[in-house]
C-alpha positions as CSV (number, residue, x, y, z in Angstrom):
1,X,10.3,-3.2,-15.1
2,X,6.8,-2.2,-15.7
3,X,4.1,-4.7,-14.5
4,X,0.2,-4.3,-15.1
5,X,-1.3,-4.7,-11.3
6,X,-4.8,-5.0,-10.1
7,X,-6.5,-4.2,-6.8
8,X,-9.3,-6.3,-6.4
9,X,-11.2,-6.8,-2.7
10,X,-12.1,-3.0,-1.9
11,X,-14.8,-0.8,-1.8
12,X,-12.8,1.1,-4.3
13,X,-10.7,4.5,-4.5
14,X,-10.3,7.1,-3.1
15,X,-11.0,5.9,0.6
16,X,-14.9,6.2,1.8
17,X,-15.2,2.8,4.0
18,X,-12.6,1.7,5.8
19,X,-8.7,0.4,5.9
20,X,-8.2,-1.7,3.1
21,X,-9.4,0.9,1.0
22,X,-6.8,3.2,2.2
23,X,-4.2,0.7,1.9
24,X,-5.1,0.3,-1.8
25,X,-5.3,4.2,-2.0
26,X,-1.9,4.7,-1.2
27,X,-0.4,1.3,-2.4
28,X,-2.1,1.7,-5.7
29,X,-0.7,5.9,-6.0
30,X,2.7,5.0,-4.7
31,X,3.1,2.2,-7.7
32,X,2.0,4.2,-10.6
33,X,4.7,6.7,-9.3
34,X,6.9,4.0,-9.8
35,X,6.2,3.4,-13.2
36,X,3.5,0.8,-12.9
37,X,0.2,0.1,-14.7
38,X,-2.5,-0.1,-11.9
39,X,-5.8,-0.6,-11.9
40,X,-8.3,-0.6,-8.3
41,X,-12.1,-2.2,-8.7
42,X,-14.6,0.2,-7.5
43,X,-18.1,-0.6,-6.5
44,X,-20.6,0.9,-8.9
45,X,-21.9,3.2,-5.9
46,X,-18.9,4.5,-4.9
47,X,-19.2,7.9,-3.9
48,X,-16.8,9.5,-6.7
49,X,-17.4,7.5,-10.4
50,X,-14.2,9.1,-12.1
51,X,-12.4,6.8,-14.0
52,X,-8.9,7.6,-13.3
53,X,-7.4,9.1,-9.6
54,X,-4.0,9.9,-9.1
55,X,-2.8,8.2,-12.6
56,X,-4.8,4.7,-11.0
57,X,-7.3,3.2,-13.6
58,X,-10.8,2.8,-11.6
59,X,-12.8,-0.1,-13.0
60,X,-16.1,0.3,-11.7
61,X,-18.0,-3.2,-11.1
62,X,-21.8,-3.8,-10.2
63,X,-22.4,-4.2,-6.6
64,X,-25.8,-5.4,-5.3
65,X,-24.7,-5.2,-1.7
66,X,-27.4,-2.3,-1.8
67,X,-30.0,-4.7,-2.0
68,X,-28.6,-8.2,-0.8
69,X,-26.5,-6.9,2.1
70,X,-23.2,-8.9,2.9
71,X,-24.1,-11.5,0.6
72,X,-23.8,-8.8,-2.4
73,X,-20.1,-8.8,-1.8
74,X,-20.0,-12.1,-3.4
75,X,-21.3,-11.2,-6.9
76,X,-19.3,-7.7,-6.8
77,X,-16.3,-9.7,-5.9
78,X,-17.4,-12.1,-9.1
79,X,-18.4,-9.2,-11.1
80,X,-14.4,-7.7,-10.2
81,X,-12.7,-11.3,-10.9
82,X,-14.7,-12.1,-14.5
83,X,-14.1,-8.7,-15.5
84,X,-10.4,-9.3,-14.6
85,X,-9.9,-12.5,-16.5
86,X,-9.9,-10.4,-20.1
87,X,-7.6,-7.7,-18.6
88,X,-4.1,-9.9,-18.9
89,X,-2.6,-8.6,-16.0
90,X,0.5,-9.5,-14.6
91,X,0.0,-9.5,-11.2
92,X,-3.1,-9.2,-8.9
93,X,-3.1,-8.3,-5.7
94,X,-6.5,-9.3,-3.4
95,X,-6.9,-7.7,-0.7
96,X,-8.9,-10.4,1.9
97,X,-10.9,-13.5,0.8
98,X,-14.2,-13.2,2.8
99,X,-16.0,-13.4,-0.4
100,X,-13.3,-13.9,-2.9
101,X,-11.9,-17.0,-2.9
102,X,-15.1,-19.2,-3.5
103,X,-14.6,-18.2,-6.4
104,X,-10.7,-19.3,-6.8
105,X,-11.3,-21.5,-10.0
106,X,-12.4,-17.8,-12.1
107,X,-8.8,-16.4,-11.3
108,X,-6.9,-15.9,-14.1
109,X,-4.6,-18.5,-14.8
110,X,-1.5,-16.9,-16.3
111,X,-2.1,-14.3,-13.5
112,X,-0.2,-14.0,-10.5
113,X,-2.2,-14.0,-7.8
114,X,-0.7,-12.5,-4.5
115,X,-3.4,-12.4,-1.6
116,X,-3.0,-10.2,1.1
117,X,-4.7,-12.5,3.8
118,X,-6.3,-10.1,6.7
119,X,-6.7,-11.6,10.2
120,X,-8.7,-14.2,11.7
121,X,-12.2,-13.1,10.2
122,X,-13.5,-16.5,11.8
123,X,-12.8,-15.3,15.0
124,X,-15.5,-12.2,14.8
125,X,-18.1,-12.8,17.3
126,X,-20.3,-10.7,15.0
127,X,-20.8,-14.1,13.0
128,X,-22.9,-17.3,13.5
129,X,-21.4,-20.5,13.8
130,X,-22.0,-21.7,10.4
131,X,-20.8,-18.2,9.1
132,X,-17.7,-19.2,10.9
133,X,-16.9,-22.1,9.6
134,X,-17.4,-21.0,6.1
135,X,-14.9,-18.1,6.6
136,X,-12.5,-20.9,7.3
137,X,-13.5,-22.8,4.5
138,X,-13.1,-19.6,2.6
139,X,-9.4,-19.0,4.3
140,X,-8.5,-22.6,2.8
141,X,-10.0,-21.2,-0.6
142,X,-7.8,-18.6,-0.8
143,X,-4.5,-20.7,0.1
144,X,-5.4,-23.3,-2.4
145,X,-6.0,-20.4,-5.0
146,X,-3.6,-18.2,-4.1
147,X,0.1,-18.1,-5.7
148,X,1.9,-15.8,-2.9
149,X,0.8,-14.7,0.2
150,X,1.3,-11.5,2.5
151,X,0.4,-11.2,6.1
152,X,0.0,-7.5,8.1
153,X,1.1,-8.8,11.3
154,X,3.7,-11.0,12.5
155,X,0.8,-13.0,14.3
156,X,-0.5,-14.1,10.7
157,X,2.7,-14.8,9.2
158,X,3.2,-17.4,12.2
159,X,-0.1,-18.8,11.7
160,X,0.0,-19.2,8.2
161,X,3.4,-21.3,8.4
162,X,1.9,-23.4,11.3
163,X,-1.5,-24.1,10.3
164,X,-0.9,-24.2,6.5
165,X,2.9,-24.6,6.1
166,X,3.1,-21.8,3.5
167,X,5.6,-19.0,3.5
168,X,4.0,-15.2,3.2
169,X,5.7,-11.8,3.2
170,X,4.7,-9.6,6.4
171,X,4.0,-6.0,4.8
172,X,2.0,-3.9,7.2
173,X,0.5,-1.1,6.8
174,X,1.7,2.6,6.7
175,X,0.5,6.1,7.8
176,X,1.4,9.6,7.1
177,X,2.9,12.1,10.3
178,X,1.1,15.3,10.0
179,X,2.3,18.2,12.1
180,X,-0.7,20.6,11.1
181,X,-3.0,20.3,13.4
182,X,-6.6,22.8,13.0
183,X,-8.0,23.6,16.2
184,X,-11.0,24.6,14.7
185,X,-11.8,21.3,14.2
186,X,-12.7,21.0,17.6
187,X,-15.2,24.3,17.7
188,X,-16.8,22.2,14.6
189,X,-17.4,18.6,16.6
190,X,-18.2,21.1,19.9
191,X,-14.9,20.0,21.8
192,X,-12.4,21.4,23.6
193,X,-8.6,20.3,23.4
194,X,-7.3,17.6,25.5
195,X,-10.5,17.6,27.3
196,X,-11.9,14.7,25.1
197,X,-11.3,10.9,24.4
198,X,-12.1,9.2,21.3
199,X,-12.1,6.2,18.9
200,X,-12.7,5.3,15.2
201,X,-14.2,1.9,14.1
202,X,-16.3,0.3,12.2
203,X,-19.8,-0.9,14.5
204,X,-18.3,-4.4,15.2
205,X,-18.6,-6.6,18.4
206,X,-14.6,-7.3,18.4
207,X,-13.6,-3.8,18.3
208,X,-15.0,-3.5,21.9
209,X,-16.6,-0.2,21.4
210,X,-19.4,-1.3,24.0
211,X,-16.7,-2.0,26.7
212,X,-14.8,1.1,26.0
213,X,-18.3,3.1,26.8
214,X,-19.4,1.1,29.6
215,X,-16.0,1.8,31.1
216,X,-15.8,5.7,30.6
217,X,-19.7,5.9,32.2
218,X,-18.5,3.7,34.6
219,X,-15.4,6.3,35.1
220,X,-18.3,9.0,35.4
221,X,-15.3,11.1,33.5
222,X,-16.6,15.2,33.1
223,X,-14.6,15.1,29.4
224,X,-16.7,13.7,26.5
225,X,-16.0,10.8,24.4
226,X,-16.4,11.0,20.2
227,X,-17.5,7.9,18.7
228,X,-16.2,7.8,14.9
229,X,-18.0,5.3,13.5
230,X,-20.8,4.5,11.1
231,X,-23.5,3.1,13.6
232,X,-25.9,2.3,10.5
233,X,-25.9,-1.1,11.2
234,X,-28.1,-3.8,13.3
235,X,-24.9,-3.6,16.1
236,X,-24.1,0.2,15.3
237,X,-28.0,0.8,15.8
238,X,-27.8,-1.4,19.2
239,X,-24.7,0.7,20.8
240,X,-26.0,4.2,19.9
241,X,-29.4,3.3,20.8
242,X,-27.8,2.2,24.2
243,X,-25.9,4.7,25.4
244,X,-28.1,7.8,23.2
245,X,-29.2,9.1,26.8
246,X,-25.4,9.9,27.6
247,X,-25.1,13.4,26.8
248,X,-21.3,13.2,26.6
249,X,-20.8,10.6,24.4
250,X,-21.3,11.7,20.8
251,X,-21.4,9.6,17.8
252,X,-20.1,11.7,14.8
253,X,-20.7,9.2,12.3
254,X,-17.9,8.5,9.3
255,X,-15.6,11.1,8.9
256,X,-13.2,10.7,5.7
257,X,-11.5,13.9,5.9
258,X,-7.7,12.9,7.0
259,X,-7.2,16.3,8.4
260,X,-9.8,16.8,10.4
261,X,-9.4,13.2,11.5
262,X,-5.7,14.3,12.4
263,X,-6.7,17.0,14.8
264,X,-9.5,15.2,16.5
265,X,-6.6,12.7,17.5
266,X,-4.2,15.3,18.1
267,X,-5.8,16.9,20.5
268,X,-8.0,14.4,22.0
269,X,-6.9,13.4,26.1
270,X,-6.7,9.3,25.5
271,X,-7.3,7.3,22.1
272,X,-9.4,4.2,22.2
273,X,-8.4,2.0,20.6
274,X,-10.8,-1.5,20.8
275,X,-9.8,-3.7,17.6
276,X,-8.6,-7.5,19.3
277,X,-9.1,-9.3,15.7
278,X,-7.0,-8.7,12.8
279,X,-3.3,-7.7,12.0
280,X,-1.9,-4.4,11.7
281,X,-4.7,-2.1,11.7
282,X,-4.7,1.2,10.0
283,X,-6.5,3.2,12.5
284,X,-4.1,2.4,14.7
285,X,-1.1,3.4,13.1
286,X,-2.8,6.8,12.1
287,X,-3.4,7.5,15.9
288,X,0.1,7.1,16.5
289,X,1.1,9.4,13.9
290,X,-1.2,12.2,15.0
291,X,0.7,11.8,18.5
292,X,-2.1,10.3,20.4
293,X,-1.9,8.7,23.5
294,X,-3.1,5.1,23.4
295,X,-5.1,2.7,25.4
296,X,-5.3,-0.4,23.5
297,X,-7.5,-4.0,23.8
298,X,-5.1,-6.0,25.4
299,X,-4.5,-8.6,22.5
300,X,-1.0,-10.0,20.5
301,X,-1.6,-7.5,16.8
302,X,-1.7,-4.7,19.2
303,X,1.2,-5.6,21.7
304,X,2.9,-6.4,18.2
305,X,2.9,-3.1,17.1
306,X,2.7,-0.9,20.6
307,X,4.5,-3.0,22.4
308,X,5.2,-0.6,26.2
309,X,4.2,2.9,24.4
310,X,0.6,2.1,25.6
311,X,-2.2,1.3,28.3
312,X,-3.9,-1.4,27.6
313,X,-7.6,-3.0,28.9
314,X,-9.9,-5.9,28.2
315,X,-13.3,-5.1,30.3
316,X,-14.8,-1.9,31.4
317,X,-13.1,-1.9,34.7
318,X,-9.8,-1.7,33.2
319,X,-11.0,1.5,30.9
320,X,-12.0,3.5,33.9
321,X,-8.9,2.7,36.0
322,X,-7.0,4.1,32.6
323,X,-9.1,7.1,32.9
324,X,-9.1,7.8,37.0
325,X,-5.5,6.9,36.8
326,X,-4.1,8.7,33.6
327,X,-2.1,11.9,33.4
328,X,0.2,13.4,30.5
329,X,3.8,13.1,32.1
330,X,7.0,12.1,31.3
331,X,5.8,8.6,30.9
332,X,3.1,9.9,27.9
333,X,5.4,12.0,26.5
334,X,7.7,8.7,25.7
335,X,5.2,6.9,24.5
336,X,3.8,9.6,22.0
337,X,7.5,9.7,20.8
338,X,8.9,6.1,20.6
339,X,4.9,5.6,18.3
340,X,5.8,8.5,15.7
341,X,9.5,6.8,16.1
342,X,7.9,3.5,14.8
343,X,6.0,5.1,12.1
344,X,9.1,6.6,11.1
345,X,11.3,3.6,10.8
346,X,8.6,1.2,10.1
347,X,5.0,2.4,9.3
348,X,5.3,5.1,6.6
349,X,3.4,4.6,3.3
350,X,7.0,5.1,1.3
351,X,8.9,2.4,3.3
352,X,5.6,0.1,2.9
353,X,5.0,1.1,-1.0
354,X,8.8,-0.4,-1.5
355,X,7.9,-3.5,0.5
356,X,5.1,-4.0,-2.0
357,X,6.7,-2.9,-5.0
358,X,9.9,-5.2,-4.3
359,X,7.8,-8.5,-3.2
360,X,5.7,-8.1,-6.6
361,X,8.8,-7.9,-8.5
362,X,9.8,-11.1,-6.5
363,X,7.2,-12.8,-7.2
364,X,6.9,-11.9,-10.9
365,X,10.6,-12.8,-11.3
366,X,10.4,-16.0,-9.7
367,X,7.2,-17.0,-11.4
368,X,9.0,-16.1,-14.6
369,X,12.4,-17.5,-14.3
């Protein structure tokens, strides 16, 4: 059966920002492979303007975040729905509500609207109050809108049937093993291998990138620490600004290039890993399958997917015991192998494309009976 899908709630195709644009990268390639019609809504300033990538239609929407800020995301996220409304899809898929489902009533109605519902995005601490309470006001939006419902981590699933009584589908993310690892990526970023520790995340308060760097000064470690991040905003500006006198912490900035990514994880000593709101997160699962070894922000998405194959901290105490007290042993060794063990089994993008592909059909069947 062939269904016309839509992607709407991303920066757009192929990835420049962040995870759910390289879920709907893969997700979006992986379903017109099997047979569908899909179509991803692109900001207007995306990097790349072509209209088609990999066999995925790329709608391209206006986006004033340029010149509003966050509160641009609304009228690209209107711009995305209205333009969807003469499009008679069958099925489309949102990824997050943040600034989506205020605008619930625009959905189409014969469409079949399956939101993917992200984590907690009350709970950031980089919102005010009254921020906060809309986001749950906006979370009630998009269960009231919403036809089906799928949730990354187990953690969501359960809160979505306790606080709402609704059934969702847990689908988490995927990531790809890649066994080619280019040490010349390290002579490029000025590192040398397994003599570095590292993290990539987006300049938020909740992915504890401050503690993580108060702990490794603290540790008064001789390795260096590369900070993947874009740190152009008010909090990024505030963290690099902080610890700019460290001359062995260096903040690279974005990088979007999965192989160099790869190797930078590959060969780094310890991966940071600081995210403590929101379900299965992509970054994540990509340091596992590069091999990393893990310290994780002691929090349930993260014991949900690590479980033992990890160290795990929640203040800058705990990060430099990790780092006086860590070695690669036996016990590393495990851990590296049961993680690319759960990617295998669980988190590759051709397992999670099927997931997808089969609760769509579900969906459209059951809608359709």
């Amino acid at each position: 059966m062939k269904l016309k899908i839509a992607i709407i709630g991303t920066r757009g195709i192929p990835n420049h920002y962040g995870g759910y644009e390289q879920a709907a990268s893969f997700l979006s390639a992986g379903l017109v492979q099997k047979g569908h019609a899909v179509t991803v809504y692109s900001s207007h300033d995306h990097p790349e303007h072509n209209k088609t990538w990999k066999g995925v239609e790329i709608i391209h929407c206006y986006d004033p975040e340029y010149l509003a800020g966050s509160a641009g995301q609304f009228i690209y996220d209107l711009n995305c729905i209205r333009h969807a409304r003469r499009k008679n899809y069958d099925i489309i898929l949102m990824m997050g509500y943040t600034s989506s489902s205020i605008w619930g009533r625009f959905y189409p109605k014969k469409t079949i609207i399956i939101s993917n519902m992200d984590g907690w995005e009350w709970k950031r601490r980089k919102y005010s109050a009254p921020v906060r309470r809309y986001l749950q006001y906006a979370e009630k939006l998009a269960v009231k809108y919403s036809d089906y419902f799928i949730a990354d981590s187990p953690v969501i699933q359960t809160y979505l049937e306790e606080k709402y009584h609704i059934p969702s589908k847990y689908i988490p993310y995927g990531a790809e093993i890649n066994n080619n690892t280019d040490l010349n990526v390290l002579n490029e970023y000025k590192v040398r291998n397994r003599k570095y520790f590292m993290l990539v995340a987006r300049m938020e308060p909740e992915n504890n990138i401050e503690i993580i760097l108060e702990g490794f000064l603290e540790s008064k470690s001789a390795y260096k620490f590369i900070v993947v991040s874009d740190a152009n905003n008010s909090f990024g500006r505030k963290i690099s600004g902080r610890f700019k006198n460290a001359e062995n912490i260096l903040f690279m900035g974005s990088i979007f290039d999965q192989q160099k990514l790869h190797s930078l994880r590959a060969c780094c000593s310890l991966y940071f890993h600081g995210h403590s709101v929101g379900g299965t997160n992509p970054s994540l699962l990509e340091a596992m399958a590069s091999g990393s070894i893990i310290a994780a922000h002691d929090n349930s998405f993260n014991k949900a997917v690590l479980g033992p194959d990890a160290y795990y901290f929640s203040s800058p105490a705990d990060v430099k015991h990790i780092i006086h007290t860590f070695s690669e042993n036996k016990l590393t060794d495990d851990m590296k192998r049961n993680n690319l063990e759960k990617i295998r089994q669980l988190y590759n993008w051709e397992t999670i494309i099927d997931q997808y592909e089969n609760y769509i059909l579900h969906c459209y069947n059951e809608r359709n009976a």
